[in-house]
N, CA, C and O atoms as a DFTB+ gen file, in Angstrom:
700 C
 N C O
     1  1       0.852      -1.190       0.000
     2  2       0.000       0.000       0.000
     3  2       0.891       1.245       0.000
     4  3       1.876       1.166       0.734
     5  1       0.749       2.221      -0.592
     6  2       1.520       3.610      -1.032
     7  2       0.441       4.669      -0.699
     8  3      -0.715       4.464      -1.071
     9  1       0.850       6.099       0.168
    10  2       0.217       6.770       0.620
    11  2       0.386       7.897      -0.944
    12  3       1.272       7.818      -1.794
    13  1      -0.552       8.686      -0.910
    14  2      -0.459       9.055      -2.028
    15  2      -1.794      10.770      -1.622
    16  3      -2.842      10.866      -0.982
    17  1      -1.109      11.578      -2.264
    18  2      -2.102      13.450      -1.953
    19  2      -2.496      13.339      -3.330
    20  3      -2.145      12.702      -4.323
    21  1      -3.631      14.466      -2.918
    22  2      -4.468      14.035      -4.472
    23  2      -5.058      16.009      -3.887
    24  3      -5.351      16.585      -2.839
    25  1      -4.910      16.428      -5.757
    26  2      -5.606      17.823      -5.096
    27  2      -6.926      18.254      -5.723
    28  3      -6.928      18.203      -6.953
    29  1      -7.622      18.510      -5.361
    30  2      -9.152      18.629      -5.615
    31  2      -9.181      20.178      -5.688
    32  3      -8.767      21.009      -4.879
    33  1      -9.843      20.341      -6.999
    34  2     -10.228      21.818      -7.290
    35  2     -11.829      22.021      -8.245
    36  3     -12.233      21.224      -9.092
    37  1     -12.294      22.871      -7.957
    38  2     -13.664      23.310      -9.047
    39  2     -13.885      24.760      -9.001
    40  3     -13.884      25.343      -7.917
    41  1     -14.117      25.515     -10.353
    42  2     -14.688      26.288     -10.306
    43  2     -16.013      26.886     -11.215
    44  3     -16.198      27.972     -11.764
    45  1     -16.726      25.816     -11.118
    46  2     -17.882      26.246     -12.314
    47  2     -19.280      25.404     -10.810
    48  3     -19.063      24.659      -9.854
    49  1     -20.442      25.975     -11.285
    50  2     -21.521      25.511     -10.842
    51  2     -21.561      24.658      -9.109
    52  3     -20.447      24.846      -8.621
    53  1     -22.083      24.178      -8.529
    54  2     -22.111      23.466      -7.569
    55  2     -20.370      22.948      -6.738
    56  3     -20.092      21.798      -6.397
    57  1     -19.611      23.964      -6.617
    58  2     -18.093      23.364      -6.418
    59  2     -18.036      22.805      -5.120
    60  3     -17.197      21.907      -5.061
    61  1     -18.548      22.989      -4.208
    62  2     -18.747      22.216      -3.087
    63  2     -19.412      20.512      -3.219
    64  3     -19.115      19.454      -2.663
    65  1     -20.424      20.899      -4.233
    66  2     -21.173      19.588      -4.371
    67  2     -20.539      18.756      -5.117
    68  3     -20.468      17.562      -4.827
    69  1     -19.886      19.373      -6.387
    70  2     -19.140      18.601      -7.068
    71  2     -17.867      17.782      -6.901
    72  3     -17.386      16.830      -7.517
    73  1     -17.467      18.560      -5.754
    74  2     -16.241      18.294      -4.904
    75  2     -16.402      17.054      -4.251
    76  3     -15.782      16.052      -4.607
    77  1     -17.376      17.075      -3.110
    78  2     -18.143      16.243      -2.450
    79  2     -18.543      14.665      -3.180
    80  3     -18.224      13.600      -2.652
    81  1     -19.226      14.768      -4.366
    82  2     -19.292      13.688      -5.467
    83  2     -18.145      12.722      -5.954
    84  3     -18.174      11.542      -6.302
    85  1     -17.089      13.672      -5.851
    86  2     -15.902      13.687      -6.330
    87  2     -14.863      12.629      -5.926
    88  3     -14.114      11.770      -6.390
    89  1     -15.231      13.155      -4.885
    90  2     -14.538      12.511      -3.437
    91  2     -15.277      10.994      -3.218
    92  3     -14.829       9.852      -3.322
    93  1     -16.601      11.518      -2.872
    94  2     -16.934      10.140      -2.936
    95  2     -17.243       9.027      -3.725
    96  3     -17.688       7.968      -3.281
    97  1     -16.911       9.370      -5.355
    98  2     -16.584       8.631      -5.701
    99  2     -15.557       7.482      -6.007
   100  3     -15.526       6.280      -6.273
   101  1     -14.668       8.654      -5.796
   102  2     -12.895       8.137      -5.488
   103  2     -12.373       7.012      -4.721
   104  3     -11.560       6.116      -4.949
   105  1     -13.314       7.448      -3.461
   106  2     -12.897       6.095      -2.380
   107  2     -13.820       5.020      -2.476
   108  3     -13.590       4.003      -1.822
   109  1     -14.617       5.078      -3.043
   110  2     -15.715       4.060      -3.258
   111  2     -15.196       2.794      -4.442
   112  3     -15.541       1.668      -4.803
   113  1     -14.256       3.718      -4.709
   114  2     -13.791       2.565      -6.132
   115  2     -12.408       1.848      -5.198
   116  3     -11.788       2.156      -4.180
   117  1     -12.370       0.819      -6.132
   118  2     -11.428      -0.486      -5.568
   119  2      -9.780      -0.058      -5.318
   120  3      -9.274       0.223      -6.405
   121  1      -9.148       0.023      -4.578
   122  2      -7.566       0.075      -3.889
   123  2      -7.790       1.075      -3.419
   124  3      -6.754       1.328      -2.805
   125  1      -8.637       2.081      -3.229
   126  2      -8.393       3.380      -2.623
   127  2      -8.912       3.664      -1.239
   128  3     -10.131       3.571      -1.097
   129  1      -8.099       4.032      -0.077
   130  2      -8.820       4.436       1.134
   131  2      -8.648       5.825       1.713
   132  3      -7.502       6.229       1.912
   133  1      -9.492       6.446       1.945
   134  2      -9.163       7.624       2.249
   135  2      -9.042       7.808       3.806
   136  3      -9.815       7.615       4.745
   137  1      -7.693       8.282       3.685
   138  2      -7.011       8.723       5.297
   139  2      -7.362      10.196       5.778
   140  3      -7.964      10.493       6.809
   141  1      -6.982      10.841       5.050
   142  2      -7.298      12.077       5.672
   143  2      -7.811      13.537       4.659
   144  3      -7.555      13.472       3.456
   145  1      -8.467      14.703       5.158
   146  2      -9.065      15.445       4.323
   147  2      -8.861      16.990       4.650
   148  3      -9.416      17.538       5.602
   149  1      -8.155      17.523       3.916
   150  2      -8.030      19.008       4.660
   151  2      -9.130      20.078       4.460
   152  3      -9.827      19.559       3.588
   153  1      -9.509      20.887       4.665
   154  2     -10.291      22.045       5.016
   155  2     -10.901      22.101       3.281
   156  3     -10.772      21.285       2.367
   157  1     -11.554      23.364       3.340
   158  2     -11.957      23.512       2.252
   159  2     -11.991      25.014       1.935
   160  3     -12.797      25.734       2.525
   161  1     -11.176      25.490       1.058
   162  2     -10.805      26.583       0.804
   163  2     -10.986      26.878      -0.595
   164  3     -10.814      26.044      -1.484
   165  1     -11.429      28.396      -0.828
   166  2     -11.662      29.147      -1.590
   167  2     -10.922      30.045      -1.751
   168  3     -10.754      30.943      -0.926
   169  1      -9.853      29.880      -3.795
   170  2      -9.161      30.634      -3.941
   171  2      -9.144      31.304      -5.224
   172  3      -9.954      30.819      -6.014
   173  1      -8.474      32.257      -5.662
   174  2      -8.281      32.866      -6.572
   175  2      -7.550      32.053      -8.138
   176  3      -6.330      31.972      -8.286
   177  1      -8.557      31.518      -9.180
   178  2      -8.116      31.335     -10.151
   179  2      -6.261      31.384     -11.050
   180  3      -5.791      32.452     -11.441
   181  1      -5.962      30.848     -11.111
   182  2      -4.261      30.880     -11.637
   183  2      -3.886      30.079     -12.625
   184  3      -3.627      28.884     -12.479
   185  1      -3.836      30.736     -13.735
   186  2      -3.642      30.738     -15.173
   187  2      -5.061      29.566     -15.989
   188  3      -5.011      28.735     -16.896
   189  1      -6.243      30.093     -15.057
   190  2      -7.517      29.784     -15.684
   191  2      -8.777      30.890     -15.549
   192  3      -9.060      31.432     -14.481
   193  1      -9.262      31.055     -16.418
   194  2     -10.587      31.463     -16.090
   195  2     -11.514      31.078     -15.558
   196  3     -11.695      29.891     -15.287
   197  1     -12.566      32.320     -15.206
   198  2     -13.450      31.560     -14.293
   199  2     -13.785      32.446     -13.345
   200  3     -13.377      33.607     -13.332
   201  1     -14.679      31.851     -12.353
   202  2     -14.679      32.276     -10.658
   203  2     -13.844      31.281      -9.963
   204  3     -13.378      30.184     -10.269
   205  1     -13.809      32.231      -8.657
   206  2     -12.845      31.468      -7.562
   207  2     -13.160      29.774      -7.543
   208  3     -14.237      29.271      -7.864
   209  1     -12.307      29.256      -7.221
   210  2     -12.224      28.034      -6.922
   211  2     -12.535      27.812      -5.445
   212  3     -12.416      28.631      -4.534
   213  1     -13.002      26.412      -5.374
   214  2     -13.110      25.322      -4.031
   215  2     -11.673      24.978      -4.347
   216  3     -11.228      25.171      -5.478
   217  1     -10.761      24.351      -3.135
   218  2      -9.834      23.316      -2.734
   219  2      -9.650      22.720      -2.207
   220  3     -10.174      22.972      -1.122
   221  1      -9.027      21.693      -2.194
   222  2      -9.019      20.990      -0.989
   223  2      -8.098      19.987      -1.481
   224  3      -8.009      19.783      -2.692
   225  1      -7.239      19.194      -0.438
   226  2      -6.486      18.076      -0.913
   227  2      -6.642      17.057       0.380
   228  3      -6.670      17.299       1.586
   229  1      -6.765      15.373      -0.627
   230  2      -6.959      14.524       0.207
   231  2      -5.755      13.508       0.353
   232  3      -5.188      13.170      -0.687
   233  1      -5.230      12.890       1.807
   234  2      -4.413      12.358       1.564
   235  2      -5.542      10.557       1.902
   236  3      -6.539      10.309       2.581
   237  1      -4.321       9.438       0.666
   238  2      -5.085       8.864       0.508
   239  2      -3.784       7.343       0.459
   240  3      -2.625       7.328       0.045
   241  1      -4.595       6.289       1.043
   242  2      -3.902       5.061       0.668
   243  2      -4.454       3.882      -0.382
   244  3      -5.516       3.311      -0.634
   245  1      -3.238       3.877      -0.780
   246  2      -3.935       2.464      -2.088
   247  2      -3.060       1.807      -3.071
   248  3      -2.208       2.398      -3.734
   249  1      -3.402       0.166      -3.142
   250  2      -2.611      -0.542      -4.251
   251  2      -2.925       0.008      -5.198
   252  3      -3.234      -0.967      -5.882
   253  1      -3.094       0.814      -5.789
   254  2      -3.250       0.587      -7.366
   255  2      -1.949       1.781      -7.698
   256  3      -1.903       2.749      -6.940
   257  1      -0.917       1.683      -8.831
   258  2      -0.095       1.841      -9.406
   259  2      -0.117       3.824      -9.575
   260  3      -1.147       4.498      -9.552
   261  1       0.814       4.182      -9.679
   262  2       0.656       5.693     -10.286
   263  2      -0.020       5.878     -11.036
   264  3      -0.841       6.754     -10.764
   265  1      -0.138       5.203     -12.452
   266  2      -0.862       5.103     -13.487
   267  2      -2.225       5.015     -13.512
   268  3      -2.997       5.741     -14.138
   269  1      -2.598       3.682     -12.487
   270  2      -3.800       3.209     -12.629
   271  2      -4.374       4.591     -11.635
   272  3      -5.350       5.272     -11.951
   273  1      -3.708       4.768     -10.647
   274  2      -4.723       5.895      -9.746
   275  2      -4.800       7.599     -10.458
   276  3      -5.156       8.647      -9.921
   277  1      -4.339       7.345     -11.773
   278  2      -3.960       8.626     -12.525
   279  2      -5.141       8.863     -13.703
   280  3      -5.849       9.812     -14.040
   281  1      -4.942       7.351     -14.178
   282  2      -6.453       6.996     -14.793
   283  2      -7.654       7.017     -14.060
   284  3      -8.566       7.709     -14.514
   285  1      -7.905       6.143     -12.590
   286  2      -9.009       6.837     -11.622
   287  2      -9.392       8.041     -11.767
   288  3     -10.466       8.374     -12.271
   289  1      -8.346       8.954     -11.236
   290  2      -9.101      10.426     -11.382
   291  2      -9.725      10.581     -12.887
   292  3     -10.923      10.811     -13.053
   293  1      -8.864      10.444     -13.895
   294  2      -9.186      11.296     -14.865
   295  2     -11.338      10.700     -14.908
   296  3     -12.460      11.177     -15.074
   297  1     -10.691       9.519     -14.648
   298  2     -12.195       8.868     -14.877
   299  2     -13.489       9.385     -14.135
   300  3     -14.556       9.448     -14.745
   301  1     -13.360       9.817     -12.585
   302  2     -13.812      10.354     -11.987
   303  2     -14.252      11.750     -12.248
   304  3     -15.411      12.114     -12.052
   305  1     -13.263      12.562     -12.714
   306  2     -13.720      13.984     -13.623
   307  2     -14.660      13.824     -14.724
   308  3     -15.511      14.587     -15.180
   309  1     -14.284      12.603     -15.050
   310  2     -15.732      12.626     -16.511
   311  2     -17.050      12.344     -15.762
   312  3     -18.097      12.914     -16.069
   313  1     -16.969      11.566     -14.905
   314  2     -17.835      10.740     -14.230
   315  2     -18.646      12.123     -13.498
   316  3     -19.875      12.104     -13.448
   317  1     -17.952      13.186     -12.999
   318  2     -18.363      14.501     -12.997
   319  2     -18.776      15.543     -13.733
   320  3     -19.344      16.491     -13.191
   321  1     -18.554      15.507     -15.024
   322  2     -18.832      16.159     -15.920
   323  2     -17.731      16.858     -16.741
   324  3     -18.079      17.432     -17.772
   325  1     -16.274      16.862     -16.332
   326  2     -15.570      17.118     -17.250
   327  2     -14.931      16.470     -18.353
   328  3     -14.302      15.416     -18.256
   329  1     -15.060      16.953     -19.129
   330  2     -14.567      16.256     -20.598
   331  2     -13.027      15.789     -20.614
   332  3     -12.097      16.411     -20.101
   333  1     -12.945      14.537     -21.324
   334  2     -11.386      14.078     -20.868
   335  2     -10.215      14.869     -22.062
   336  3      -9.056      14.460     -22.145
   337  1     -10.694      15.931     -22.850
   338  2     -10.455      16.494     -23.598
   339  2     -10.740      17.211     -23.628
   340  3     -11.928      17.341     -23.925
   341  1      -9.789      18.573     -23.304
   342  2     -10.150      20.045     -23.088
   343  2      -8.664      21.239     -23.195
   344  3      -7.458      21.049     -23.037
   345  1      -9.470      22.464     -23.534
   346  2      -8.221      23.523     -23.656
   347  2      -7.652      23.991     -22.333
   348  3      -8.383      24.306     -21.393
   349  1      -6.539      24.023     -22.289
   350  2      -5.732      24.302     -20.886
   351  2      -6.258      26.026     -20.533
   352  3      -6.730      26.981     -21.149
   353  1      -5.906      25.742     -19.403
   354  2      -6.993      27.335     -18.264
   355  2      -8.449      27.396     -18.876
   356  3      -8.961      28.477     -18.588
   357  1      -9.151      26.717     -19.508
   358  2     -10.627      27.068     -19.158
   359  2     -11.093      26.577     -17.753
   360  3     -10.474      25.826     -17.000
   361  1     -12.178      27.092     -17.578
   362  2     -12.775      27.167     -16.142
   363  2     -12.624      24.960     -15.817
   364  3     -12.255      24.044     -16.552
   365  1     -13.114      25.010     -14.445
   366  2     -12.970      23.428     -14.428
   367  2     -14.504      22.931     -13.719
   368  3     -14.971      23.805     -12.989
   369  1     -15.230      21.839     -13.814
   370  2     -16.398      21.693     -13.037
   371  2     -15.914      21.004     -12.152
   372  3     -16.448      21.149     -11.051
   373  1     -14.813      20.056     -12.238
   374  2     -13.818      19.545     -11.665
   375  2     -12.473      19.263     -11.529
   376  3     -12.382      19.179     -12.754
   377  1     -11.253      19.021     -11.131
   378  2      -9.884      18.881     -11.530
   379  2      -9.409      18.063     -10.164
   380  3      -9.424      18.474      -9.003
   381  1      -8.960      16.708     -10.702
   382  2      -8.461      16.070      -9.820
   383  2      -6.871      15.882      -9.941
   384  3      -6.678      15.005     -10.783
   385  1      -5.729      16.337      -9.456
   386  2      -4.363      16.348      -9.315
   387  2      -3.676      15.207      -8.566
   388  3      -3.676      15.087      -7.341
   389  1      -3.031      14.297      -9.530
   390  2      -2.332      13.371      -8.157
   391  2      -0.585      14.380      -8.102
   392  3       0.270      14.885      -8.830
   393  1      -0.834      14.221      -7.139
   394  2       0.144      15.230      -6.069
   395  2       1.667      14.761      -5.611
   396  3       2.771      15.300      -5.677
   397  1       1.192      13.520      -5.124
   398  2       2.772      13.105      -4.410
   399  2       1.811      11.523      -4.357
   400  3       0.669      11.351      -3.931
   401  1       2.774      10.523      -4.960
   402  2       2.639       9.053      -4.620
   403  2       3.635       8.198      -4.120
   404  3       4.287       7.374      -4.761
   405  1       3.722       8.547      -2.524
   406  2       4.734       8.262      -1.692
   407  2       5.750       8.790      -1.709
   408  3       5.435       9.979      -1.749
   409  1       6.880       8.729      -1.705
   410  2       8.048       9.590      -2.210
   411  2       8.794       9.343      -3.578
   412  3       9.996       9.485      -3.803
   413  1       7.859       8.965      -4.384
   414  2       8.362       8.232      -5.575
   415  2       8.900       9.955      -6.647
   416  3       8.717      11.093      -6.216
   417  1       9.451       9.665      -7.823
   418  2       9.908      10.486      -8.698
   419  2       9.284       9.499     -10.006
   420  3       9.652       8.333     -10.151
   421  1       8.266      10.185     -10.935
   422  2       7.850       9.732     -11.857
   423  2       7.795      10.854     -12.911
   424  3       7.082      11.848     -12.775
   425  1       8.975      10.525     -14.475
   426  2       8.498      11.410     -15.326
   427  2       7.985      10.685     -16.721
   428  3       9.015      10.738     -17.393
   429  1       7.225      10.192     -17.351
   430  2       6.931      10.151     -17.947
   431  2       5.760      10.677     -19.012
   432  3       5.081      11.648     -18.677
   433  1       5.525      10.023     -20.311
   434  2       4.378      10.819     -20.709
   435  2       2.841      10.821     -20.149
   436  3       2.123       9.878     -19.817
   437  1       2.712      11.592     -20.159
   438  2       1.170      11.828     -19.349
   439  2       1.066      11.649     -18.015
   440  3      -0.034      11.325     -17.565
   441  1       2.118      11.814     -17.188
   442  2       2.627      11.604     -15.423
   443  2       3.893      12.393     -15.103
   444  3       4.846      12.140     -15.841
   445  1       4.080      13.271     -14.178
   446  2       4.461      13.465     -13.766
   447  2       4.463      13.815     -12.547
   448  3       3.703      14.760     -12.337
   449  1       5.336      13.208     -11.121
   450  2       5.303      13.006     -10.009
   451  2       6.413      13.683      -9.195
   452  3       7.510      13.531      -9.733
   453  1       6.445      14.328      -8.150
   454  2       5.357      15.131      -7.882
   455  2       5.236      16.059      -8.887
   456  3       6.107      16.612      -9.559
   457  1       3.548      16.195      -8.908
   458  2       3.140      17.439      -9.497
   459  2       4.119      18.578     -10.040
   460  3       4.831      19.270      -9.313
   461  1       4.044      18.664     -11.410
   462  2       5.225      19.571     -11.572
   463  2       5.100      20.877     -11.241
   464  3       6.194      21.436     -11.162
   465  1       4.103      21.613     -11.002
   466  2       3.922      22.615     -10.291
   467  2       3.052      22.893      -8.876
   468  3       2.251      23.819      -8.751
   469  1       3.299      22.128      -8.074
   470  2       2.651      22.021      -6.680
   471  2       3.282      23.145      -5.788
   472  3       2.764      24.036      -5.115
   473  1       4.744      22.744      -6.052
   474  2       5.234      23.482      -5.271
   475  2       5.129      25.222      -5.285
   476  3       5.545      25.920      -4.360
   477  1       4.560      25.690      -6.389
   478  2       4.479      27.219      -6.948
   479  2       3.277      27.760      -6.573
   480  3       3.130      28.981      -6.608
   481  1       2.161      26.833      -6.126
   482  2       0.621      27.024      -5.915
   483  2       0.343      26.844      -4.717
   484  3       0.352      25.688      -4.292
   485  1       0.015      27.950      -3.835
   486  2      -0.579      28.467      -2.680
   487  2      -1.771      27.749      -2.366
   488  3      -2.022      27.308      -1.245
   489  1      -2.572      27.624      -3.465
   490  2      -3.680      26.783      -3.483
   491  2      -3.830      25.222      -3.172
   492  3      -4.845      24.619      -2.824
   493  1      -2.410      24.685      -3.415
   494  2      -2.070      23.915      -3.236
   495  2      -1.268      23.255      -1.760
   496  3      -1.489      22.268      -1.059
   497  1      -0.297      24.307      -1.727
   498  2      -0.073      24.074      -0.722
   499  2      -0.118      24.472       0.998
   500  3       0.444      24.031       2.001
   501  1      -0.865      25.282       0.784
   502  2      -1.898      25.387       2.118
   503  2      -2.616      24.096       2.678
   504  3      -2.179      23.514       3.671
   505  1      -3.818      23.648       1.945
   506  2      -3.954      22.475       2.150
   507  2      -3.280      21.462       2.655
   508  3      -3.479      20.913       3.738
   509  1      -2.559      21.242       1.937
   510  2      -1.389      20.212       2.150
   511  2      -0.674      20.057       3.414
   512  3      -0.669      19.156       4.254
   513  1       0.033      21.374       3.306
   514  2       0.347      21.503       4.798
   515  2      -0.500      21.731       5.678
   516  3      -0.144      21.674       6.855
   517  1      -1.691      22.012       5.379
   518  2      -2.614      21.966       6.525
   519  2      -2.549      20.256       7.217
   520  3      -2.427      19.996       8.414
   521  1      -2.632      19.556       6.431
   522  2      -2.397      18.137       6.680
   523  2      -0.596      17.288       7.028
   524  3      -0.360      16.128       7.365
   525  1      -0.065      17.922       6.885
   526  2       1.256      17.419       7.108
   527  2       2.253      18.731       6.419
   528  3       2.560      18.894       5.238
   529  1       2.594      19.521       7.555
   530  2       3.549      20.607       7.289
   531  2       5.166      20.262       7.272
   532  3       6.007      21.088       6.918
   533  1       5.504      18.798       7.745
   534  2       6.446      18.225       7.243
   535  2       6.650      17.239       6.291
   536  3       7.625      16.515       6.094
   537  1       5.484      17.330       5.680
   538  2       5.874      16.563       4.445
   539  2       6.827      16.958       3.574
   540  3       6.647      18.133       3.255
   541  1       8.123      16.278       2.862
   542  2       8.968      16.276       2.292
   543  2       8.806      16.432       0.620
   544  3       8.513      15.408       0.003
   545  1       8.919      17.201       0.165
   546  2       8.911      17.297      -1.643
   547  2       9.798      16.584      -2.034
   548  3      10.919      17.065      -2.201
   549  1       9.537      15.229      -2.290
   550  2      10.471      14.318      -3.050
   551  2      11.364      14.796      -3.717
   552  3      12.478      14.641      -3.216
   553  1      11.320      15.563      -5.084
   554  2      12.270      16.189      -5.927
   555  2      13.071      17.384      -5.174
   556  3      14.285      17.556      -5.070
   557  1      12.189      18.008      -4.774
   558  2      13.459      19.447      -3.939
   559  2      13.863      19.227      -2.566
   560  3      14.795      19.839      -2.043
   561  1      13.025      18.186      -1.875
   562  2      13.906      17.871      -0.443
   563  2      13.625      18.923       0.358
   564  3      14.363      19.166       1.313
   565  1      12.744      19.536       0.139
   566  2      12.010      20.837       1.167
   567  2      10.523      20.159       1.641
   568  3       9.711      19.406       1.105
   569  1      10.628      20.856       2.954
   570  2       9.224      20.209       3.200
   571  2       8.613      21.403       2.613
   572  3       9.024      22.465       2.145
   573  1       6.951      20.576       2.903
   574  2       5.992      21.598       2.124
   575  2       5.938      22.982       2.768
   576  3       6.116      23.970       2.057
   577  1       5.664      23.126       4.282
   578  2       5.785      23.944       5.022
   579  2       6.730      25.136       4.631
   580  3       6.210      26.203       4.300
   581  1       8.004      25.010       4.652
   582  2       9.046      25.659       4.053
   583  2       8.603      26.045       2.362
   584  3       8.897      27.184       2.000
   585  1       8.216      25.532       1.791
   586  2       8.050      25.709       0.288
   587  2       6.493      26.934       0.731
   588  3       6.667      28.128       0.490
   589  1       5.714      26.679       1.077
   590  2       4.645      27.590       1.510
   591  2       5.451      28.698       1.863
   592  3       5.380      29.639       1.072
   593  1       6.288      28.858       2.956
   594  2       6.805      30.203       3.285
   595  2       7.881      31.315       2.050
   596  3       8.461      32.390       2.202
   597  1       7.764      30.596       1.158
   598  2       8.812      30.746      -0.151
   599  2       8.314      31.274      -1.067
   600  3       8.909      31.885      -1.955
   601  1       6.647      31.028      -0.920
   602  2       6.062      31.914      -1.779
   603  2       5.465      33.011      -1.377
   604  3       5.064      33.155      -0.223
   605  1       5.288      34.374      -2.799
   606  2       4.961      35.458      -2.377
   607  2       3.000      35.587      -2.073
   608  3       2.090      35.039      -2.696
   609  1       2.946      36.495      -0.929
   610  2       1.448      35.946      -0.432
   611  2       0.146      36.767      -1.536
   612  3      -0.835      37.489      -1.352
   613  1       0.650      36.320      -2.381
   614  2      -0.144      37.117      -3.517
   615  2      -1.545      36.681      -3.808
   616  3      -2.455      37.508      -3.867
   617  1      -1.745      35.365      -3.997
   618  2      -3.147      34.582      -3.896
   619  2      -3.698      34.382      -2.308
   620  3      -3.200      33.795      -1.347
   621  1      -4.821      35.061      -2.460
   622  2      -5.279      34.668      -0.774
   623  2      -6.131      33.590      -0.972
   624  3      -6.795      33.382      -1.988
   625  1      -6.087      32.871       0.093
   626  2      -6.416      31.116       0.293
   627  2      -7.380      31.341       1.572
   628  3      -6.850      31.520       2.668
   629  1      -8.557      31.335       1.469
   630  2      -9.535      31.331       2.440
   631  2     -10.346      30.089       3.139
   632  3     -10.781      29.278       2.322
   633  1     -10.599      29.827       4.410
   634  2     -10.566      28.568       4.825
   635  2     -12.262      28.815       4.295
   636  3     -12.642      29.979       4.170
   637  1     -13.148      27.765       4.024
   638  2     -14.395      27.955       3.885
   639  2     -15.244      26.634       4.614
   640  3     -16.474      26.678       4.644
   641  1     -14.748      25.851       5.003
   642  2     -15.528      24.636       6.124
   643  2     -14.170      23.868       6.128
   644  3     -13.519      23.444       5.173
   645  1     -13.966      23.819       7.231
   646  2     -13.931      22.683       8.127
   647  2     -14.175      20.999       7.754
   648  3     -14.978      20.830       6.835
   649  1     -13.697      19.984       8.236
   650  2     -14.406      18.806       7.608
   651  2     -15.804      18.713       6.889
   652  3     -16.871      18.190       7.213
   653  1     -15.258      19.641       5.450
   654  2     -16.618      19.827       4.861
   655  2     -16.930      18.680       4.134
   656  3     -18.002      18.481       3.561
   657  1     -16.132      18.055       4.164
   658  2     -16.765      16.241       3.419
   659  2     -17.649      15.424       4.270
   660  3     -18.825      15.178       4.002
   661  1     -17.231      15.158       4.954
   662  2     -17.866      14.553       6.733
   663  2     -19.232      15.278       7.355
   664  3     -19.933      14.614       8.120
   665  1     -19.609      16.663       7.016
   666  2     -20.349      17.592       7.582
   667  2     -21.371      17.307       6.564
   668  3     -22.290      18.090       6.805
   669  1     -21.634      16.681       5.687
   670  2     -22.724      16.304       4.849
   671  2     -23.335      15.283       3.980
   672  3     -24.240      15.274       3.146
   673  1     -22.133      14.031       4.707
   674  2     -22.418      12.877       4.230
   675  2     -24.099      12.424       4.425
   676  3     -24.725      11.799       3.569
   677  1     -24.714      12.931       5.863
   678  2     -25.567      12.742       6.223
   679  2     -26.876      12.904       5.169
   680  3     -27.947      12.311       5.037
   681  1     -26.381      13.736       4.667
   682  2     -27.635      14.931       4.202
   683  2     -27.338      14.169       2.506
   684  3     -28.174      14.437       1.643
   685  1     -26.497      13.521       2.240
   686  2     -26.277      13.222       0.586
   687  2     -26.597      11.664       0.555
   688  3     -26.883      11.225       1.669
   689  1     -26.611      10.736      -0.471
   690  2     -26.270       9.466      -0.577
   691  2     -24.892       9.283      -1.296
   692  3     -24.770       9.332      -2.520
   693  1     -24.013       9.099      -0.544
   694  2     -22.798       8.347      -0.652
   695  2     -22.742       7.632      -1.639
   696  3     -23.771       6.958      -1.580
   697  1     -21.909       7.208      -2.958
   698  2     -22.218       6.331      -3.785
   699  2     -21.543       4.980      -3.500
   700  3     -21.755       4.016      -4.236
């Protein structure tokens, strides 16, 4: 089993709900367990159009391969409504990011591990470190924490709920 961050973003229509869907579809499917879930924050768009975004990143355990959990998401975004074919920075109804899959280094085509720009996105890594501020950036050997303080505070990152996944399972059907 390989622990693995995954980053969750929307900014079109229902982004909370879609988020929420999102999510639960993710862990519902086979090798995936979800460990932990950070806050849910609302931020400022970066190099897309649109309105503000939802965020949030989940950390997550599971057999299934870089690949195969790379294909999950994408599958899950359609399964949401985004097209698996689309122009880069248009708005998103969903965007699922695999982030870090253990401390591995993966470059190939259509993968790259970690995230090749995680470390540059506020949006990103707020979250993250909200969940583990010593987590280590495989490739630069900085924790995230430190990489957060490195950037300039130009995008503001607003907390908007709390275990907002958990706070409405009640009220939804789980798939």
């Amino acid at each position: 089993m390989m622990r693995a961050y995954v980053g969750l973003g929307a900014n079109l229509g229902d982004r909370r709900g879609t988020l929420e869907h999102a999510l639960s579809t993710l862990v519902c499917g086979p090798g995936i367990r979800l460990l932990r879930i950070s806050s849910l924050y609302e931020t400022e768009p970066e190099d897309v159009v649109g309105g503000l975004f939802f965020n949030s990143v989940v950390e997550v355990e599971t057999s299934l391969t870089p690949q195969d959990l790379l294909e999950t998401l994408v599958q899950v975004e359609e399964a949401c409504g985004r097209p698996r074919r689309r122009q880069r920075g248009e708005p998103r109804v969903v965007d699922m990011d695999l982030l870090l899959y253990g401390s591995e280094l993966i470059t190939e085509p259509g993968l790259e591990i970690p995230h090749p720009r995680m470390h540059l996105r506020r949006f990103v890594l707020v979250p993250l470190a909200e969940l583990d501020p010593g987590l280590v950036h495989p490739g630069l050997g900085i924790p995230v924490g430190d990489l957060l303080t490195r950037l300039p505070p130009v995008a503001e990152v607003r907390v908007i709920a709390r275990d907002w996944f958990f706070a409405r399972v009640g009220e939804r059907r789980v798939p």
